[in-house]
C-alpha positions in Angstrom: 212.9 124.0 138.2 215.1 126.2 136.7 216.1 129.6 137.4 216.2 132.7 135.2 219.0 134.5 135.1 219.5 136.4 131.9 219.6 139.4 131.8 216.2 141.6 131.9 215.2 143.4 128.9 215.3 147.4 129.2 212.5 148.2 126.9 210.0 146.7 124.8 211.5 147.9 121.7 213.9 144.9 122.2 211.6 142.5 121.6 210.5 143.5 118.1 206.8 142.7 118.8 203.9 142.6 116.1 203.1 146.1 115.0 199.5 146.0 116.8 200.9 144.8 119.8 203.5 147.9 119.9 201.5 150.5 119.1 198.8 149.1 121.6 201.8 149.2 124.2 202.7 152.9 122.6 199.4 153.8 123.4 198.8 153.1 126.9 202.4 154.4 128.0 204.1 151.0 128.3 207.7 152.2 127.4 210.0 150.3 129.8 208.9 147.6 131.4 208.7 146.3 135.4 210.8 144.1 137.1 208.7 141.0 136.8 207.7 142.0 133.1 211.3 142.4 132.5 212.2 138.5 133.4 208.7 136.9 132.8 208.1 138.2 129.3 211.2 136.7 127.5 211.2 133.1 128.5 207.1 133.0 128.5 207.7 134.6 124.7 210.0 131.4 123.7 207.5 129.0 124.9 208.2 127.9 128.5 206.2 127.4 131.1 206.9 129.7 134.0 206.5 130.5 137.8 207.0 134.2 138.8 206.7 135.2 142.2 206.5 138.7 143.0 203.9 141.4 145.2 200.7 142.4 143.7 200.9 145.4 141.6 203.9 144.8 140.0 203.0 144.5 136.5 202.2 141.0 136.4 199.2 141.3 133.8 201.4 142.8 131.4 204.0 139.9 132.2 201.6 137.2 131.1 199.3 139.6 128.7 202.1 140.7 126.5 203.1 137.2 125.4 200.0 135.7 125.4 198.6 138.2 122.8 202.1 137.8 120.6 201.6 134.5 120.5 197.9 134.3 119.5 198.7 137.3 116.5 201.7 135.3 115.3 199.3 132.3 115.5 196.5 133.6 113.0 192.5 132.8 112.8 191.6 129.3 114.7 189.1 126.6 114.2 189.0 125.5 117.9 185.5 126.2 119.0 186.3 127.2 122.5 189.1 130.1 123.4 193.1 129.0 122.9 194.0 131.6 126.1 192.8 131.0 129.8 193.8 133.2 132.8 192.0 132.0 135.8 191.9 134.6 139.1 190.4 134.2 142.6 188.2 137.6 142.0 185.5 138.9 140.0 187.2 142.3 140.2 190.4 140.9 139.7 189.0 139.2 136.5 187.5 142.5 135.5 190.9 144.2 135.5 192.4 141.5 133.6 190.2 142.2 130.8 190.5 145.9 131.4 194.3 145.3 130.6 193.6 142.7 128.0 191.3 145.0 126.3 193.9 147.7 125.9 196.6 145.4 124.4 194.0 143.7 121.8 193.1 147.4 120.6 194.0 147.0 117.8 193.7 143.4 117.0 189.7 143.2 116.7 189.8 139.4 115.5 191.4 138.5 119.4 188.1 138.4 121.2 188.2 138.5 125.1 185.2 137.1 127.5 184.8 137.4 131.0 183.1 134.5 132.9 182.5 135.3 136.4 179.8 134.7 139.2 177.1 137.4 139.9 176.3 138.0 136.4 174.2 136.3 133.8 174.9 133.0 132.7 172.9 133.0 129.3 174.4 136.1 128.0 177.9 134.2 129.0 176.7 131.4 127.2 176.0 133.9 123.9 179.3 135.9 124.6 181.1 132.3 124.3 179.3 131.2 121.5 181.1 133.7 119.5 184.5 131.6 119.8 186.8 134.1 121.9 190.3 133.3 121.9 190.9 134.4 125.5 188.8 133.5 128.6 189.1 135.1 131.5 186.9 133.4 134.3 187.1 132.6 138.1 187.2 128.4 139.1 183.4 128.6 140.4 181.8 129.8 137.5 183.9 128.2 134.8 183.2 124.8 136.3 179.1 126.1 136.0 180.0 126.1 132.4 182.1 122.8 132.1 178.8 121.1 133.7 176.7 122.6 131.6 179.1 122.1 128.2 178.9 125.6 127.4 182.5 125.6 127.0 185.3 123.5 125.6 188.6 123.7 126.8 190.0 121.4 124.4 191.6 123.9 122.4 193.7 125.8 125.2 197.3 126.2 123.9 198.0 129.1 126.9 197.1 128.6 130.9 197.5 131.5 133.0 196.9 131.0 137.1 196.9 134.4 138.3 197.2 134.9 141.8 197.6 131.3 142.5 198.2 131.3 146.1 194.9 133.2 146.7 193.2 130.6 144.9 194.1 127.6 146.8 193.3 130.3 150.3 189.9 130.5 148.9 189.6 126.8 148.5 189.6 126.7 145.0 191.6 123.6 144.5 188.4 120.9 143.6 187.4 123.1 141.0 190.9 124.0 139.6 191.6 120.3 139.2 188.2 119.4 137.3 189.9 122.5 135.0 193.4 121.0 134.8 191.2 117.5 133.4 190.0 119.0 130.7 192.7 121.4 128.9 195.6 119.5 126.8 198.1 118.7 128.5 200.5 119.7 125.7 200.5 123.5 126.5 202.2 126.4 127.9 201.1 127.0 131.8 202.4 130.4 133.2 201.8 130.5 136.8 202.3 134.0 138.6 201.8 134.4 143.0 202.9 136.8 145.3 203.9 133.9 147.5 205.0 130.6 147.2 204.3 128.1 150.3 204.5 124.1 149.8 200.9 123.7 148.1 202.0 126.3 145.0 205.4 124.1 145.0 203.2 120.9 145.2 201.2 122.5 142.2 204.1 123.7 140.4 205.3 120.1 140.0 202.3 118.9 139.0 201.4 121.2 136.1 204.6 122.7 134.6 207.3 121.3 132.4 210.8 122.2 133.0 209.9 126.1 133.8 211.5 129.0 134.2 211.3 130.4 137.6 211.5 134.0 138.2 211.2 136.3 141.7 211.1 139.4 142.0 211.9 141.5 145.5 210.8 140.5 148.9 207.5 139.0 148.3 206.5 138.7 152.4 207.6 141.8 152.8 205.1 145.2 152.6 206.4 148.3 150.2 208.7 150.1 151.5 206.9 153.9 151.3 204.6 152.4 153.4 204.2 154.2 156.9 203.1 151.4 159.2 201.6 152.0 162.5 198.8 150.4 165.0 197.0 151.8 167.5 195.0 150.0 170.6 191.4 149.5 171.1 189.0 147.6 173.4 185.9 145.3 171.5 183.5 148.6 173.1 186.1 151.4 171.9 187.5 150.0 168.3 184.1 151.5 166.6 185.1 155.4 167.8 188.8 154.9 167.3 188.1 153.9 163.5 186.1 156.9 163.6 189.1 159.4 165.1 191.1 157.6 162.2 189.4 158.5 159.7 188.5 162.4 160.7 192.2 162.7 160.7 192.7 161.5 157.7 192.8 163.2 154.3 192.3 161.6 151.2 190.9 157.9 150.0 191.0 155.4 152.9 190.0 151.3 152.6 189.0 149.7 155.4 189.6 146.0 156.0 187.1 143.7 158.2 187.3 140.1 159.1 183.8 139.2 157.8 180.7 140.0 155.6 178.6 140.8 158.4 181.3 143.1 160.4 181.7 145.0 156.9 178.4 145.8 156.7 178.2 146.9 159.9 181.0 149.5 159.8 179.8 150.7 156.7 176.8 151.7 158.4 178.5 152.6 161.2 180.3 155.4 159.2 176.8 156.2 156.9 175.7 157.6 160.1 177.6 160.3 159.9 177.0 161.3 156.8 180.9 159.7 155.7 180.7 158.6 152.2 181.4 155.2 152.1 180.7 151.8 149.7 181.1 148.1 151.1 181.7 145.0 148.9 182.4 141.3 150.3 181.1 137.9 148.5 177.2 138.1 149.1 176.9 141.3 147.4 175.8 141.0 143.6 178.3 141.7 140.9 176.1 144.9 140.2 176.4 146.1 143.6 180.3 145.6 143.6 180.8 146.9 140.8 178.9 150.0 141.7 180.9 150.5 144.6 184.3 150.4 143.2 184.1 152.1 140.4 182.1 155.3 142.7 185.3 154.6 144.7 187.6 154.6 142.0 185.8 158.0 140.6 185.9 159.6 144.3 182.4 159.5 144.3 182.9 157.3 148.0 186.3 158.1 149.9 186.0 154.9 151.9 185.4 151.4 150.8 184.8 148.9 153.3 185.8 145.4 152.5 186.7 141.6 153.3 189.9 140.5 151.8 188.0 139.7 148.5 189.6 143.5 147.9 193.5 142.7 149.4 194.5 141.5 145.6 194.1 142.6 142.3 192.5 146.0 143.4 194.7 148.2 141.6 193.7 152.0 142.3 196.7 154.1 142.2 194.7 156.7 144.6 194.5 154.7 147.5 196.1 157.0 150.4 195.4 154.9 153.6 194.6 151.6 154.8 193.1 150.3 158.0 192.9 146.9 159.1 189.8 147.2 161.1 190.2 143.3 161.8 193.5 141.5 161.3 193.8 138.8 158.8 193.5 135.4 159.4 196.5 134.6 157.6 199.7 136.6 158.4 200.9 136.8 154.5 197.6 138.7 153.8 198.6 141.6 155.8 201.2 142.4 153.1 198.6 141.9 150.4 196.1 144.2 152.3 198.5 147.1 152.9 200.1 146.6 149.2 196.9 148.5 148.4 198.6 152.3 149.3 201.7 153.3 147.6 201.0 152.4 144.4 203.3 153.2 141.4 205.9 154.5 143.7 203.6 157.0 145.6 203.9 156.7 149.3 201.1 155.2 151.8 200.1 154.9 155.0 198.6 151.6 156.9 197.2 151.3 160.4 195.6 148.3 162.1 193.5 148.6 165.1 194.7 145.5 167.7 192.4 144.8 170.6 194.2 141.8 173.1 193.1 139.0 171.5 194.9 140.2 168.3 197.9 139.9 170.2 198.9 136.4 168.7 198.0 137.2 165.2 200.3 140.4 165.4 203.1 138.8 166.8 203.1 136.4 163.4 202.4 139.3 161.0 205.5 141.1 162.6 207.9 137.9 162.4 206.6 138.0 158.3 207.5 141.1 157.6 211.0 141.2 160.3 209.3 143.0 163.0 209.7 146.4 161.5 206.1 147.9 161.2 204.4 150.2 164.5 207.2 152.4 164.3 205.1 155.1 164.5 201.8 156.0 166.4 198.4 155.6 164.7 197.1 158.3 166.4 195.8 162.4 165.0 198.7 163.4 162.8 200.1 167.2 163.6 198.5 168.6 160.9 195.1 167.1 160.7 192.3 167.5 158.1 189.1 165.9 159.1 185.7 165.6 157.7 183.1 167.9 159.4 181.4 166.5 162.2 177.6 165.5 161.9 175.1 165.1 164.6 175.0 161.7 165.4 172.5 159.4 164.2 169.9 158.3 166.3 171.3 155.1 168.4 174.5 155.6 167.2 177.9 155.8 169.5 179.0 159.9 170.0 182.1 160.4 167.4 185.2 160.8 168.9 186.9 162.9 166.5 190.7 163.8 166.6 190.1 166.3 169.3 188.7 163.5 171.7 190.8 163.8 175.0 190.3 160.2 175.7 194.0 158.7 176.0 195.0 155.7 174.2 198.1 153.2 175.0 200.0 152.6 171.4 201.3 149.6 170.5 205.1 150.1 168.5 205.9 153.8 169.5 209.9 152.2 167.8 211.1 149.4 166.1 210.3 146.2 168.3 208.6 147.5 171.2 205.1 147.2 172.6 203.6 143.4 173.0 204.6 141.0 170.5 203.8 137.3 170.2 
């Protein structure tokens, strides 16, 4: 592999793109460009294939979107009868804000038709959407494989492959169905593979797909955003219910809530409903209606909380986000950075606090030798000024709130850099 080390471009003026391209840009505010768009855009515009590595919410849809669309204007009308563009992501709403982005820079390019092809939704109208020969797909593994089985799509025609997010991909055991893909697109194309981290099987994949690409990084990509205030606080299996509780009463503001599993989301959601919290779940049994539902009323403030597996630690790209609590801890160390990456978005600051009974003890212990042992530096506990909900009654059956004014006394894990129990 090769590295890239020219220098970065400073805005997108410099890279005289088409006119409808610009102004789209123009439009939506996109006057000087990220870090990773900075060094992804130029070599992906000449043609190479390309790994970039850098933390979600960088810019990295821009960085593959920008010169994907050039090159499909400068192209001109197509006879292939399926799409010339494919970006594959591990999400549904991932996929969704792909398109969301991809919409806005095709505004005004009508002829450059996008269609999303995801699970949860209908497969015949799918099926009509690709009949009308899109030049960009945008589709998670699962259900694109539906469609190669059923030869509802040909990927014969694929000039562009985009593997967004590839490391969460392979997590999510995605590899089968991303090598049945790899089969059945040319294998003379351009293959632009973006992850926020890079461990052997991305390498492995790397060598595999791409030809002679450029390779660009961008920051720390195992380590969490700096404006993030990271803390933790310690609960017992009985207690970790009414310490989530205390959390968020003292907390102001938006708040996502990470659990290990579906069933464990669903019950803390309800857990909060009972008093009267407004609050939306989404994990992988839940329709595509139902998710959807849920984060756009999060989105629109509608629900202050969202409770959520890790289906919601990439892609989710909601710059209101003020606090997150890891309920659970990962499974995997590297997506604690992804899960907290959700606060301080676009440079605003963030706070993250995980809950750690004894038996996350281990786990921690890895997280903090990722990230260089530098997160707990503060307690997780009622801030000096707080501004909590209103208490409710509780609901029948359910545990009394603690609230922030709870006397009960809690050990902290991390009151300074490198103390408390670590692994």
């Amino acid at each position: 592999m090769t590295e890239q080390n020219a220098a970065p471009m400073q805005t997108f003026e410099t890279l005289k793109l088409p006119a409808p391209l610009a102004k789209a840009l123009d439009s939506m505010g996109f006057l000087t460009p990220t870090p990773i768009q900075a060094q992804a855009i130029p070599p992906a515009l000449e043609g190479r294939d390309l790994i970039a590595c850098a933390q979600t919410g960088t810019g990295k849809t821009g960085a593959f979107g920008i010169p994907m669309v050039t090159s499909l204007i400068e192209a001109g009308p197509s006879n292939s009868p399926g799409p010339r563009a494919l970006i594959l992501v591990p999400t549904r709403e991932l996929a969704q804000q792909v398109t969301d982005v991809l919409g806005a820079l095709t505004r005004y390019t009508p002829q450059i038709k996008t269609v999303l092809v995801i699970g949860g939704t209908s497969m015949h109208q799918q099926v009509r959407a690709l009949r009308g020969r899109p030049q960009i797909v945008i589709a998670t593994p699962g259900r694109l494989c539906d469609h190669l089985q059923q030869r509802s799509i040909s990927l014969q025609g694929v000039q562009t492959l985009v593997l967004d997010e590839a490391d969460r991909m392979l997590d999510m055991g995605f590899a089968p169905q991303l090598n049945q893909i790899l089969r059945q697109v040319p294998k003379t194309r351009q293959t632009l593979l973006f992850s926020a981290t890079l461990p052997p099987e991305i390498e492995r994949l790397a060598v595999e797909m791409l030809r002679n690409p450029a390779r660009v990084a961008i920051g720390a990509v195992s380590k969490p955003v700096e404006k993030i205030q990271q803390s933790t606080v310690e609960a017992s299996g009985k207690t970790k219910n009414e310490v989530l509780l205390d959390l968020v009463n003292a907390r102001p503001g938006s708040i996502i809530i990470f659990a290990r599993t579906k069933h464990r989301t669903d019950r803390v959601a309800k857990y909060l409903g009972q008093y009267s919290l407004p609050v939306a779940r989404i994990h992988g049994d839940r329709t595509q209606g139902q998710r959807t539902r849920a984060m756009d009323g999060f989105r629109s403030g509608e629900f202050r909380i969202l409770v959520a597996t890790d289906i919601a630690a990439r892609g989710l790209d909601i710059s209101h986000i003020a606090h997150v609590i890891n309920y659970d801890l990962p499974q995997v160390p590297e997506d604690y950075v992804h899960r907290i990456g959700r606060t301080a978005r676009a440079g605003a600051e963030g706070e993250a606090v995980s809950i750690l009974t004894p038996e996350d003890k281990e786990m921690w212990g890895r997280i903090q030798k990722l990230i260089g042992g530098k997160s707990g530096s503060k307690s997780a506990g009622p801030r000096a000024n707080p501004q909590p909900q209103p208490q409710r009654p509780a609901a029948p059956g359910a545990a009394r709130p603690a609230g922030p004014g709870n006397p009960r006394r809690r050990r902290r894990w991390g009151s300074r850099p490198g103390s408390g129990p670590r692994a």
